[in-house]
N, C-alpha and C positions, 0 to 999 in steps of 0.2 A: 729365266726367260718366261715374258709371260704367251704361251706359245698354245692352250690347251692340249687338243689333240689333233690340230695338223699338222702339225711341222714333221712328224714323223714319216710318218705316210707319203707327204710330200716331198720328203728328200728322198725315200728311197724309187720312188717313182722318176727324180730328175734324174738318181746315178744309173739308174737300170738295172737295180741288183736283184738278184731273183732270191726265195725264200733258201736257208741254208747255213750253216755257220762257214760264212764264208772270214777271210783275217781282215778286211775293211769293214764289216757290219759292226763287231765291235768297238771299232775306233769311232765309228759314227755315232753310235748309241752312247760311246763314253761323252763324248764332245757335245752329244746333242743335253743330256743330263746336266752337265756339267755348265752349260750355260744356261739349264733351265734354275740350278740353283744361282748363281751369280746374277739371276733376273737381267740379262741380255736384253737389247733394243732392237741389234739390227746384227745377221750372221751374213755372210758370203763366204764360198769355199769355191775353186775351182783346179783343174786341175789339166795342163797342155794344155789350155786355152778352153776347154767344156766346163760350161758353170756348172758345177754338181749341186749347188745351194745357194740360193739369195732371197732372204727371208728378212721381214722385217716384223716388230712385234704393234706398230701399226702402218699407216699410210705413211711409206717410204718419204723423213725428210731426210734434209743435211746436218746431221750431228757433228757439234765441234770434238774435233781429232787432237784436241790439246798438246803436249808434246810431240807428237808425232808430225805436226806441220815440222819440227825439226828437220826432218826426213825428205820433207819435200822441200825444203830450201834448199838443201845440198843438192838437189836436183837441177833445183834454179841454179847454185854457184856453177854446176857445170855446164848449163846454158849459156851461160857469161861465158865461157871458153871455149863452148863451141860456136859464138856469134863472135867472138875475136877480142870479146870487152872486158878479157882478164887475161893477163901473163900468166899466169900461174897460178898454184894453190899457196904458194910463198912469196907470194906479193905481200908487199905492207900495206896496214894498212892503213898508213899516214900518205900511199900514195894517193889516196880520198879527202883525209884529214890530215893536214899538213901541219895541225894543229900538235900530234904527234908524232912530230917528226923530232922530235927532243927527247933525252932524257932514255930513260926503261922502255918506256914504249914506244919508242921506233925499230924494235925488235920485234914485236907482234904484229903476225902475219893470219892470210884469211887462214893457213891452216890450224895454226893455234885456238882460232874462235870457233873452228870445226871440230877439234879433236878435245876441246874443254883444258887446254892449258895455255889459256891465255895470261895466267897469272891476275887477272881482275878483281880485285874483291867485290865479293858476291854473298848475300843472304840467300840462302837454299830456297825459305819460302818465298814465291811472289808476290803473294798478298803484303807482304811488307817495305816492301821499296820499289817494286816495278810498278806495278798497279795503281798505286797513290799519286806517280809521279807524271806531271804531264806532258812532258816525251821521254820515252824509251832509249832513246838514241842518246840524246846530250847527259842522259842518265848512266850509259856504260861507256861514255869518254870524258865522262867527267872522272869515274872509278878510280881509287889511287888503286896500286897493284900489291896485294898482298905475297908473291911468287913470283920467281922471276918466270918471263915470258918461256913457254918449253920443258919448263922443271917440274911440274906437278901436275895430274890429272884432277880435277874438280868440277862436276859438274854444277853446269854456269848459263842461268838463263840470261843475263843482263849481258853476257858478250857476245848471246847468241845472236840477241836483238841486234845488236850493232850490223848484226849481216842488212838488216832491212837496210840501213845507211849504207853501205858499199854498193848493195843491188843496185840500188836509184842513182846514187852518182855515177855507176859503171854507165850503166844502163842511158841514165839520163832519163828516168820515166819510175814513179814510187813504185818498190816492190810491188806490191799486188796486180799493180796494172801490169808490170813487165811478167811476170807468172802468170796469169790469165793468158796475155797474146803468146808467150814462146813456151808456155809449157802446159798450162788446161788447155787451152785450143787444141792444141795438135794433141794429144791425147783424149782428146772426146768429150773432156767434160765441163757443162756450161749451166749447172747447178752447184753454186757456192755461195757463201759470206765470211768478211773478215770482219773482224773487230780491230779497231782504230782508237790509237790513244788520244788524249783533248789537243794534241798537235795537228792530228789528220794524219799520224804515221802508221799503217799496222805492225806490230807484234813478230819477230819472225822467232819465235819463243813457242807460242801457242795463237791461236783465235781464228782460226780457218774451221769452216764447216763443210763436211762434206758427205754425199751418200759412199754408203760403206763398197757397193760395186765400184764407184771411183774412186777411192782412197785404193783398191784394187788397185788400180790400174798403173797406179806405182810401182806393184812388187812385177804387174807382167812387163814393164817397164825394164826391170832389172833384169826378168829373166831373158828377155830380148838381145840384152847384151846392151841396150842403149838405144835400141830401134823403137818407131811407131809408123804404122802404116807408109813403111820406105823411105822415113824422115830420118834423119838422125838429130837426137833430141841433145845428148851429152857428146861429148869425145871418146873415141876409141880408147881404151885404157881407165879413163875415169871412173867407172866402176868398181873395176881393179882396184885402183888405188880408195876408194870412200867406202870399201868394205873389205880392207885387208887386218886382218888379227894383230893385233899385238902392238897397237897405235899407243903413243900416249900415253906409254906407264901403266896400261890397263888393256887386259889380251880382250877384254870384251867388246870393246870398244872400235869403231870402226868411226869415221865423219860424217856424226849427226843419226847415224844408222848402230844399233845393234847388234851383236854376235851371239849366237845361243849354238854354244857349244855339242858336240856327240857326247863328250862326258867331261868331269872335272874333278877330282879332288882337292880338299886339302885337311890337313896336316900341321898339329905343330912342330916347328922347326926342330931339326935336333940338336939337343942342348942348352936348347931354349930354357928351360927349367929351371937349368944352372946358372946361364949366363945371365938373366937379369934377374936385380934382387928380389923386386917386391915380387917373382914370382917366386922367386925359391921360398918367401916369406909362407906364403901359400902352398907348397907344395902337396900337403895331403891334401885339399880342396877339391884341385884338378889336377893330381897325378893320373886319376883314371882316365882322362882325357887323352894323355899322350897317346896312347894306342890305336886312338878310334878316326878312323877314315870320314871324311865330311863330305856329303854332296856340292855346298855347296857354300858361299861365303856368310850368308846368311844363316844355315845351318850351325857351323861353328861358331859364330859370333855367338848365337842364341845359347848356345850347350854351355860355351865358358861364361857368359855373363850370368847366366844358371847359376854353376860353380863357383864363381866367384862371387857370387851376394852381395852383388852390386854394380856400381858402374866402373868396369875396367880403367875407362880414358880416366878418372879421378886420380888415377896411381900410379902408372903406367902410361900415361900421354895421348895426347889425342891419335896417333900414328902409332900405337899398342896392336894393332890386328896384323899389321907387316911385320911387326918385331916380333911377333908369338906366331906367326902359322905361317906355311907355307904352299902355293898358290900352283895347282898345276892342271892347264886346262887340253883339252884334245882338239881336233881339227873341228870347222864348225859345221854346223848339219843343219845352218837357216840363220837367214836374216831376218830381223826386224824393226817397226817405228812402236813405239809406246807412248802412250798419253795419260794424264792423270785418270781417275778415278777406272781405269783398266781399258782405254782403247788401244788396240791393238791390229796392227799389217805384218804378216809373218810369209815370206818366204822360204821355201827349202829348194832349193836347186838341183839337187837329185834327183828330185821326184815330179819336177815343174809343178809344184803344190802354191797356192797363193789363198791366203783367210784372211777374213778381217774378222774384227768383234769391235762393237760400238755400245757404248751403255751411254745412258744421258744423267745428269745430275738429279737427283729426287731426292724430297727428307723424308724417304726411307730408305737412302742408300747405304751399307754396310759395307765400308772398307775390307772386311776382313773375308765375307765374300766375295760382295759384290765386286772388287777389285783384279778377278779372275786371274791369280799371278801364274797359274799353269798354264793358260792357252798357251803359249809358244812350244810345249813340253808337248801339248794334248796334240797340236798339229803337225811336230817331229814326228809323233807316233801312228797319228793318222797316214801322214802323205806316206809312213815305210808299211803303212800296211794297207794302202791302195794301190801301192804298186807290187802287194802278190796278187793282185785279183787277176781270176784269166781273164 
């Protein structure tokens, strides 16, 4: 972060901490470093409703929240149901497009497009087919379906977009415009941009800009229960359900929203060694392996692909990491939105904790920094240790 020497000084003057080794000063100082190396844009932390930090590294704009507009569409889906202009989360979604009302995909519903198992084929990158294409929309119902509709978790920006096309026809008014009046409005904020494919559609994937205090105002959103200023923004329960663990084949995974667990191991399976060939082929490689407990999925992937000298999926199939390890996560201790090159909205609910981090795209940006994959980790540990402060 490019921050000199105020930012310090200045946050410890917003929280009111006084000099001392108090157990939140370090988390502050961890967190304040930590995005001064990731070269940071724009920080907000607050905590029960007191901004403790809202700092920007120049004159506060609206930075696009890439992925993370994911988060706020789920928002809007539950707009839709508390304005009356959705059945459900298991509506089809040929009740829009009748077009698929045939076939496999009259089986997919808005929660499938929510929960990333819509079964759609999808290229990971967007720069490859979303981006080039000029709508969005006729581009993920055009999609043949690689899964069936429910059977596989795969994150899938091309079915996400398709929510812009439900929004507008629930709605009767394009996405953005209906998200502006039922859900920035009443939430306060009237500093945005989208970006718009050559149809005049926007993106409900990514392309929304927003200052980081309001990208805020999402997670105090959540902490609310679903309230803003004695509104009700979603449905009683819908919350609930768009950040319950264990959706979708994937515990991390909540609709459109993120889970960042209290802890998680894993482990390879037992008898995994034995039972499939080409690892027993390997066995002294990654015998030492067996024993050793992994943070986290990434962790292990990394350690065996190590050991194995080479690329696992070649031998062993592209679904090699379910057949070899075993996945065990703990209760979660915060929610979040993610966006590419590392923006970030992280809730903890125990602690009414809400952060953002925003970084803007530059060529000198460093993935391997810059991409800050701990914040969500850094602010678990912050909000448990601003709630020992006396």
């Amino acid at each position: 972060m490019r921050v000199g020497q105020a930012l310090a000084p200045f946050l410890v003057v917003a929280i009111g901490l006084v000099p001392g080794p108090l157990d939140g000063q370090e988390a502050l100082d961890e967190l304040i470093a930590a995005s001064q190396a990731a070269h940071s844009d724009a920080l907000f932390v607050m905590k029960g409703g007191e901004v403790l930090l809202d700092w920007s590294a120049a004159e506060p704009q609206p930075i696009e929240v890439m992925s993370a507009l994911k988060s706020v569409v789920a928002i809007a889906v539950g707009r839709l149901l508390q304005d009356g202009l959705l059945d459900s989360l298991d509506q089809p979604v040929h009740s829009w497009y009748p077009e698929w009302k045939q076939g496999r995909k009259r089986n997919i519903t808005i929660r499938h497009l929510m929960n990333h198992t819509s079964g759609l084929q999808n290229v990971l990158n967007a720069g490859e087919e979303i981006y080039p294409a000029p709508n969005a929309i006729q581009l993920a119902l055009a999609a043949e379906l690689s899964d069936e509709p429910g059977a596989r978790f795969a994150y899938n920006n091309k079915a996400v977009n398709l929510l812009a096309g439900v929004i507008e026809r629930a709605s009767g008014r394009r996405m953005d415009l209906y998200i502006q009046e039922r859900v920035l409005g009443p939430l306060g904020i009237d500093r945005y941009q989208w970006y718009f494919d050559r149809s005049g559609s926007p993106h409900a994937m990514a392309g929304l800009r927003l200052l980081a205090r309001d990208l805020a105002k999402f997670g105090e959103l959540v902490l609310s229960g679903g309230e803003r200023g004695g509104e009700r923004i979603v449905p009683e329960g819908f919350l609930d359900a768009m950040l319950r663990p264990g959706q979708a084949h994937y515990p991390l995974s909540g609709l459109l929203w993120w889970l960042y667990p209290a802890h998680q191991s894993v482990r390879i399976r037992p008898g995994a060694l034995d039972s499939l060939g080409a690892l027993a082929a390997r066995r002294n490689q990654i015998s030492e392996l067996a024993d050793r407990s992994f943070p986290s999925r990434d962790a292990a992937r990394s350690a065996f692909a190590a050991a194995w000298r080479g690329d696992p999926a070649a031998e062993l199939g592209e679904t090699w990491f379910d057949q070899v390890f075993e996945w065990q996560v703990g209760p979660t201790a915060a929610y979040y939105a993610d966006g590419y090159l590392g923006q970030y909205l992280v809730v903890v609910p125990a602690h009414a904790v809400v952060a953002v981090r925003q970084v803007k795209r530059s060529a000198s940006y460093d993935p391997e920094s810059d991409g800050f994959a701990g914040f969500p980790a850094l602010i678990a540990e912050l909000a448990s240790r601003l709630a020992a402060r006396p």
